[in-house]
N, C-alpha and C positions, 0 to 999 in steps of 0.2 A: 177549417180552423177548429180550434178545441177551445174547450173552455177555462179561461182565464183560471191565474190561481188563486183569483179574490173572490172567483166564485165557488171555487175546488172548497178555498176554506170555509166560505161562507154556506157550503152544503155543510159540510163536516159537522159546523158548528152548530146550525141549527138541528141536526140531526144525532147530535151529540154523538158521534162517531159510529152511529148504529143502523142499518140497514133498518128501510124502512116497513119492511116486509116482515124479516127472520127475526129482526134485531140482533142480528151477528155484528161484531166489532172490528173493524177494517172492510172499509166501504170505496165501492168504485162511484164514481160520479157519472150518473146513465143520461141520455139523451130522450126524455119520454116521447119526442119528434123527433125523429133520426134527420140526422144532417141530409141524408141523401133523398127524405120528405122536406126539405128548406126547414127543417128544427133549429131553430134558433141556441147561440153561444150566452144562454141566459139563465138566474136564478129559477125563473120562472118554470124552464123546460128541465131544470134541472133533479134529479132524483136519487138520493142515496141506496146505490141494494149494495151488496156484497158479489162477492165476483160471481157465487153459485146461482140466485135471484139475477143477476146480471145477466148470465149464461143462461137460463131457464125461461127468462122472461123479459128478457132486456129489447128484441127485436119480435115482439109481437105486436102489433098493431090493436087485438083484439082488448091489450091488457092494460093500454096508456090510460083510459079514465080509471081504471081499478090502480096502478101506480102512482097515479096523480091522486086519487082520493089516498090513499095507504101514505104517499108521503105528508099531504097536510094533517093528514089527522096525527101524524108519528111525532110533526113539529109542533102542535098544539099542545102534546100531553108532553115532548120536552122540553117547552119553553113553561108549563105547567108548573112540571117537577123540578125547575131549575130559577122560578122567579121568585119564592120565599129566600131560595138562598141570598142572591142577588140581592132582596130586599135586606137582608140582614146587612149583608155590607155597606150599604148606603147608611144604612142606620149608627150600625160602627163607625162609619168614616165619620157621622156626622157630630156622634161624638168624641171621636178623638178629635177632633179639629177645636168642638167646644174646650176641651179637658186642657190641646196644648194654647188653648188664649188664656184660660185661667191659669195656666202654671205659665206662662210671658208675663201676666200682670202680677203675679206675687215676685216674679222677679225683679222688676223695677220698682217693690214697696221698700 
C-alpha cells in the first residue's frame, strides 16, 4: 500500500512544499521505514525530500534518524514561519466579524 493522499497533503503542507533536506520545491513523500522493513502508511514515517535527496538518500538505512531529525526540525521552523501569518488572519477574521455586527446594527436603527 501507499500513502494516502491526506497524508501526501498533509506532508506537503507541513513541509510547505519543500524538501526537508535541500529545501527544493516539489517534493516526493519518502517512506523513512521502507515498506518492505513493515514501514508503516503514516504521517509519522512520512518525510518530504525531493526526487534528488529521494534518490540519494531515500533507501539508506544509515540516514532515517538523520531524515527523521531533518524533517521535524524543517516542520518546526515552517510552522514557525508560517504562524504569525495565520495568527493575523484570526485576528482579521475576528474583526471583521466585530465590524459586520456593528454595520447589521446601524442597519436596523
Amino acid at each position: 500500500m501507499a500513502f494516502t493522499q491526506s497524508i501526501i497533503v498533509q506532508v506537503q503542507q507541513a513541509s510547505a512544499y519543500q524538501c526537508c533536506r535541500c529545501r527544493s520545491i516539489g517534493i516526493e513523500v519518502h517512506h523513512i521505514i521502507p515498506q518492505k522493513d513493515k514501514g508503516l502508511d503514516t504521517f509519522e514515517n512520512a518525510a518530504p525530500l525531493c526526487p534528488n535527496c529521494h534518490s540519494w538518500f531515500g533507501d539508506n538505512p544509515v540516514k532515517r534518524k538523520e531524515i527523521t531529525q531533518m524533517r521535524d526540525w524543517w516542520y518546526k521552523v515552517v510552522k514557525q514561519m508560517y504562524a504569525p501569518m495565520a495568527m493575523d488572519f484570526k485576528i482579521l477574521n475576528e474583526i471583521n466579524t466585530k465590524v459586520e455586527a456593528i454595520g447589521s446594527n446601524q442597519d436596523r436603527a
